[in-house]
Structures are given as C-alpha cells and as structure tokens.
N, C-alpha and C positions, 0 to 999 in steps of 0.2 A: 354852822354857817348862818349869816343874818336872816333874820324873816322881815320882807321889805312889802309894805302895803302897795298894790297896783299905782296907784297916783304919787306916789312917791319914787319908784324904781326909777332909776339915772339912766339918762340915753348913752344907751350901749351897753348895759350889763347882760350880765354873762349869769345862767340861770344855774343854780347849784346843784339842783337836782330837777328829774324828770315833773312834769306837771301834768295833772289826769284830769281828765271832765267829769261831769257827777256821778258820770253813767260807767267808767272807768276807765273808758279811750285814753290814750296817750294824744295828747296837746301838742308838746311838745318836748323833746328829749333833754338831759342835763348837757347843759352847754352852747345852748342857743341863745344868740343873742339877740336884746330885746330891743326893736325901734318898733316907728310906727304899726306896723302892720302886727306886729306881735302884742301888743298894747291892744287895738282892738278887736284879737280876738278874746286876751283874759278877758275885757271888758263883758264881750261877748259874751260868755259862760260862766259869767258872774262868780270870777274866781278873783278873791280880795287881797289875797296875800301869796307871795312865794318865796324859795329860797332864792339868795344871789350870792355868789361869789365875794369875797371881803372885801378883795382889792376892787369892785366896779361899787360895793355898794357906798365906799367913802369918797368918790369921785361920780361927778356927773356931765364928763367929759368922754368921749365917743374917743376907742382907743385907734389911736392914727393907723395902728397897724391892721386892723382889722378888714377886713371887706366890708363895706356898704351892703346893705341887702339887694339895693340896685344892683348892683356889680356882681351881686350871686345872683340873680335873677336870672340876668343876661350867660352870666357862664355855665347854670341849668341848661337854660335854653338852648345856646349854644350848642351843648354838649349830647341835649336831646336829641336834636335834629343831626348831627352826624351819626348818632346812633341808629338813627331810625333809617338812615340811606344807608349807612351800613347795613343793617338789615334788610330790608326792600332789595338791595343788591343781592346778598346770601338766598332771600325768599325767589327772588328771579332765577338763581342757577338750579336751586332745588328744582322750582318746576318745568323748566326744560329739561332735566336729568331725569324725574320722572315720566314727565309725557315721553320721552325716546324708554323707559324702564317697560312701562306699559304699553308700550307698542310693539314691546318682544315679546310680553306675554299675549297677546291679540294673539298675536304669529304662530301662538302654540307652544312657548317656552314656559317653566316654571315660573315662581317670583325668583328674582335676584334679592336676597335678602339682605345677605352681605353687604351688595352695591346700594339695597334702599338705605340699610343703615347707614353706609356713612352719608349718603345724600342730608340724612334727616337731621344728623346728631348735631353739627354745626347751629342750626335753628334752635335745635331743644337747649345748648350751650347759652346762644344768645336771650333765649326767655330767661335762663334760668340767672344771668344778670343784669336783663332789663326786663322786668317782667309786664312794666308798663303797654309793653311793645302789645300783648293780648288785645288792646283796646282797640288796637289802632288797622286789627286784621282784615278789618272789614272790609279799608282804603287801598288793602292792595290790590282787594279781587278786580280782576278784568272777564267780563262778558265773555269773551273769545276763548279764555282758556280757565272758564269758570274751573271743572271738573276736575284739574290739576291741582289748582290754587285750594280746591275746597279739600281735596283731600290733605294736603299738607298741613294746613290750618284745623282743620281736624284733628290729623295726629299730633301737633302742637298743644290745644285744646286738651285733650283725652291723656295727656304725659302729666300735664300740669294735675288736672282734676284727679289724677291717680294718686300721686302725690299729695294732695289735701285731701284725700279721704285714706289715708295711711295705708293705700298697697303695698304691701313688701317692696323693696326697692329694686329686686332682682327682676319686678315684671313689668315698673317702668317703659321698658323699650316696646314690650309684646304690647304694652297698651297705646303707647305711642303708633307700633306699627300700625295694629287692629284700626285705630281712625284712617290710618293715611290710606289704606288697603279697602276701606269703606264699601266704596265704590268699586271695587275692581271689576262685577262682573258685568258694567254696564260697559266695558270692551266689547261685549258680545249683544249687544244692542244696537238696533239702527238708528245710524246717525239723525236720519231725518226723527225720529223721535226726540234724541235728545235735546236737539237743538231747537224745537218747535217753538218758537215764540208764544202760541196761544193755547188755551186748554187742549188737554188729552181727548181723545174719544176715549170709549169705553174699553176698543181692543188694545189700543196703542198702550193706554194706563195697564189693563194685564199684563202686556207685553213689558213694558218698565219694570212692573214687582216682579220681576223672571231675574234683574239684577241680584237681588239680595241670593238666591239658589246659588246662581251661575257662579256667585264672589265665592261661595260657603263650597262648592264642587272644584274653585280654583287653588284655594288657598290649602285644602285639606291634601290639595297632591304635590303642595310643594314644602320641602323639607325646613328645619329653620323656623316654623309659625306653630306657635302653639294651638291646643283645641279652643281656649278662648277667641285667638283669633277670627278663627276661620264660624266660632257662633257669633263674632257681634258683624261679622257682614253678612249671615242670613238675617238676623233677629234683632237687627237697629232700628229698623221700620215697626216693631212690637212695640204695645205702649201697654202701661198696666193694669188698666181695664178693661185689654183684650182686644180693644178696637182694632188693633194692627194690624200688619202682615211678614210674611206669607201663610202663618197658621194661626194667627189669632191667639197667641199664647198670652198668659197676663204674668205679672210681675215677678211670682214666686218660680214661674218658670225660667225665668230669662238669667242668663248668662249676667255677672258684675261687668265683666266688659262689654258688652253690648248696650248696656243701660249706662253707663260711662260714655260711650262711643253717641248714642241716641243725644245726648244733652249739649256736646260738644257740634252736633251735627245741626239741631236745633237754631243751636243760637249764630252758629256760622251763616247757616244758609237763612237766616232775615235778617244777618248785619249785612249782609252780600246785593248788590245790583247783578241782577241775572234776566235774562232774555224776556222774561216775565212776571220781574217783580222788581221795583224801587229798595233801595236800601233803608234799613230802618237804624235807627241811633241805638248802638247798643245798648243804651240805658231803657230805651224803651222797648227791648228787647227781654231785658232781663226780666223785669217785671213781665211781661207777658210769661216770660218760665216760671216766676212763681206763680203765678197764676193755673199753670199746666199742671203743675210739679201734684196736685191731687186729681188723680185720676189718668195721668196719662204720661210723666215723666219721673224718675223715682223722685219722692220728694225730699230725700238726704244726702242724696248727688245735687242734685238742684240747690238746695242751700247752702251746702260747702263750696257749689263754685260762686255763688252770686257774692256767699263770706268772702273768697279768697280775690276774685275779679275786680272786686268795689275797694276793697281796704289797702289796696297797695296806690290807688289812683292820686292821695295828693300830690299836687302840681301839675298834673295836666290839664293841659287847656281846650275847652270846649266850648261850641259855641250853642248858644240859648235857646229856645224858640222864640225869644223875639227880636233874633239877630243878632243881640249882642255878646261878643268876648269874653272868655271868664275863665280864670284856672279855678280846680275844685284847692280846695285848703284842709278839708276836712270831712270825714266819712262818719258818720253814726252807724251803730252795728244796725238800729234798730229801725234806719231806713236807709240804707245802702246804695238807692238807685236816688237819692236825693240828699247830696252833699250838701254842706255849705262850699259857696264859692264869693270868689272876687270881682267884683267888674267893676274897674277903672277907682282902685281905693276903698270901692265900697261894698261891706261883706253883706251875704242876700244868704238867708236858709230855705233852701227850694224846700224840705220840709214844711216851714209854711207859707212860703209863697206859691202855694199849688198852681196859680196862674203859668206860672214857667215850669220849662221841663229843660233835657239836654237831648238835643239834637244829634249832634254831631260831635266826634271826637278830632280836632286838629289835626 
C-alpha cells in the first residue's frame, strides 16, 4: 500500500493500516478515515508518514458515500446517550430488586442467590458491551438509597477487575456477588447510624465495623456463596499495612477477593454524593488510588483497574476544571488519569497542562 507523507494525505482517505504512537498506543485503527481532526492528531505525535488505501491516495476527493465525522459524532453520541438510559433504567430495577432482596434477609432469611443473580447478570451483560458505562457510576448514585446503589456498583466494579486480573472465569460471578453482598451486614445496623449526616462518635463507629462480622456470619449460613465470599465482606475494611479492621490483618493475610472487593469499594464510595461527602471526579479519584495502592490498597489490583478503567475512555466527554467541554481522544498508558482531549477543535494534553484536571464525567 502507498506510504503518504501527513501533509500530503487527501481528504478522506482511508488508512491502510493500523497507526501506533512512540510509546506503542494505538492512534488509530486500519480503516479510519482521515479529515480534520485526524490530521491534528498525527500532527500531534509527530507522526510523518502513513499507509493509505490506493484508491484514496490517487484521489483527493472525500468519498460521497462516506459519513462525515460530524455525522459520526452525532450518531456516537446519539447512540451513547440511549445506552446510558438504557442502562440507568436496568441499574434502577436492580436496586429496587435488591433493597426488597435485602429486606428478606433483615427478616431472618438466607441470601436468595439465585434471585441476586439474575438481578445482577443483566448489568454485568451491559458493562461487558458498554464498558464506558464504569465512568459514569458515580451519576447514578442517589443519597437516599446510597447503600443499594453502592452495592451493585461494587459488584459491577469487582466482575470487571476480576476479569483484568485474569481470575478463572468460573469465579466471575462469586466476585461480582462478593461486592454486591459487601455490605450485607449493615441490615443489622441502626438505621439512625447509617444515615447520620455528620461524623461518627466513637461508639456508633464500633458499632458500624460490627457490619463487616455480621456480612461474614450472614453470608457463611447461606448456601450458593463461596468462602471468598463470605471473607471479603468481613475483611474489605483490611488494608495492607494492617491499619484496618475488624482484626487488623495485612496483605499476605487477606482473601484476592476481599482486596478486589476493597479497591472497587474505594473508588465507588468518593465517585458517590453521600449524606456526608461531595462527589469527587473519578479521575481524581483514581489518582488518589494510586496514590493508596502502597501501603494500604493491593498495588497490582490498583493498576490493573486504573489500566483497564482509563483505556477504554476514548470519546467520552468530560467537563474540565475550568468549566469547559472536552471528549478524551486519547489515553497514554503512562498517564492515564490525564488524557489528551478536545475542546471546541482544539487538542489540549492535560499531561502537560497540569493547570487542568477532569472534573466530571458527562
């Protein structure tokens, strides 16, 4: 196929093969074609030359039949946003299915395992072909039925990270349940604790680490749940230094799912608005997990999710800290929470405009 200098490619060709940045990222796939916005990224990455297709490189005429990239923009877009209300719908019946699921066990019944699974599977269906949707978890939580929403997003969370850190596939589900089951034993907590808007006393806070026991003496009497289960809802509150609880155990001791379940729980509950705390941007979230990820979170869960969370994100749109609109375009491995992005035409590398950060995910 030709090799066509950047300042020479014809509007609209069609790229012959895949194109990498220095560092070895994929740019962009064989087959995409190249207008404006694709031009200033090669520029960008000061890439000089590529292959193109024969038929686009002896013509410098934009093929009629082609889509505009406008026109893909918009049917992205489009196409995003019914997915996402698709979703947010699905994420709505799960957590009324479970808050009625967890109100039988309150009552004194087993888990319904069965019945959680098909609750959940639907969801883990829909990550597993929008997986974008992870970003966007934060926007569904609601205050009022925090503890629902958090668990499902958890076990959403903890399915995924399972999966990129190459658990057998067979234990997918048990780790997907182990998040959603988190919390279980905070059924047997008083409400007026839960719901406290302002700090804990000293008895109220004992009283609260009494959930992780009460989950780990629930889950062990109901049939259906493995023993990982039933240790990452005592032992998700453990961190690897020991500082945790309920026994202070450190890393070597801890259950792979419970430390799976801890990183998922992590970054859910400060992407979350909850009764006493503002939501934080997941980007500056994630960073705060590497940041953990020595001494108090494993730090090889930690990087597999911040890898897996961050590199799927081109095209979604985020807004800035300094208000303005931007989709990311592209992911560097080797700063992840600081893509290049768009705004209005113009590409910005939050890499080094440290001045910006990402706020918000649309």
């Amino acid at each position: 196929m030709p090799i066509c200098a950047i300042k020479h490619i014809p509007y609209g060709a069609k790229l012959g093969e895949d194109v990498h940045t220095s560092l070895g990222g994929l740019l962009f796939p064989k087959g995409t074609l190249v207008f404006e916005r694709e031009m200033e990224l090669l520029e960008a990455f000061l890439i000089k030359d590529v292959s193109v297709e024969e038929d686009a490189a002896k013509s410098d005429k934009k093929d009629e039949k082609a889509e505009s990239r406008e026109d893909k923009s918009a049917k992205g877009i489009s196409q995003a946003v019914v997915g996402k209300k698709e979703f947010e719908q699905k994420f709505d019946k799960a957590v009324s299915s479970v808050k009625h699921l967890l109100h039988r066990v309150q009552g004194g019944e087993n888990v319904p395992v069965m019945e959680l699974r098909e609750v959940v599977s639907p969801l883990l269906q829909k990550v597993q072909e929008q997986p974008n949707i992870l970003l966007a978890l934060s926007k569904v939580s609601n205050v009022d039925s925090y503890i629902y929403e958090h668990s499902i997003a958890v076990g959403m969370l903890a399915y995924v990270i399972a999966k990129w850190m190459k658990v057998p596939e067979k234990e997918w589900m048990q780790v997907s349940l182990a998040g959603t089951l988190l919390d279980i034993g905070k059924t047997k907590i008083d409400r007026k604790i839960l719901v406290k808007p302002g700090k804990l006393t000293v008895e109220e806070f004992d009283e609260m680490k009494k959930h992780t026991v009460y989950g780990y003496q629930i889950i062990k009497s109901s049939p259906g749940l493995n023993e990982g289960v039933a240790l990452a809802a005592l032992q998700h509150h453990e961190r690897e230094d020991g500082s945790g609880y309920p026994m202070g155990l450190k890393g070597s001791q801890l259950h792979l799912y419970s430390k799976i379940v801890a990183v998922a729980d992590v970054y859910h509950a400060m992407c979350s608005e909850r009764v006493y705390q503002k939501a934080v941007s997941p980007y500056v979230v994630v960073e705060q997990l590497m940041k953990d990820s020595y001494g108090k979170l494993d730090p090889k869960i930690v990087h597999t999710f911040v890898e897996g969370i961050t590199q799927f994100s081109s095209g979604t749109v985020v807004e800035l800290s300094d208000g303005s609109i931007a989709k990311i375009i592209f992911t560097d491995r080797n700063n992840p929470t600081r893509p290049m992005v768009e705004v209005n035409g113009k590409i910005i590398n939050l890499a080094d405009s440290r001045h910006l950060s990402i706020m918000k995910v649309i």
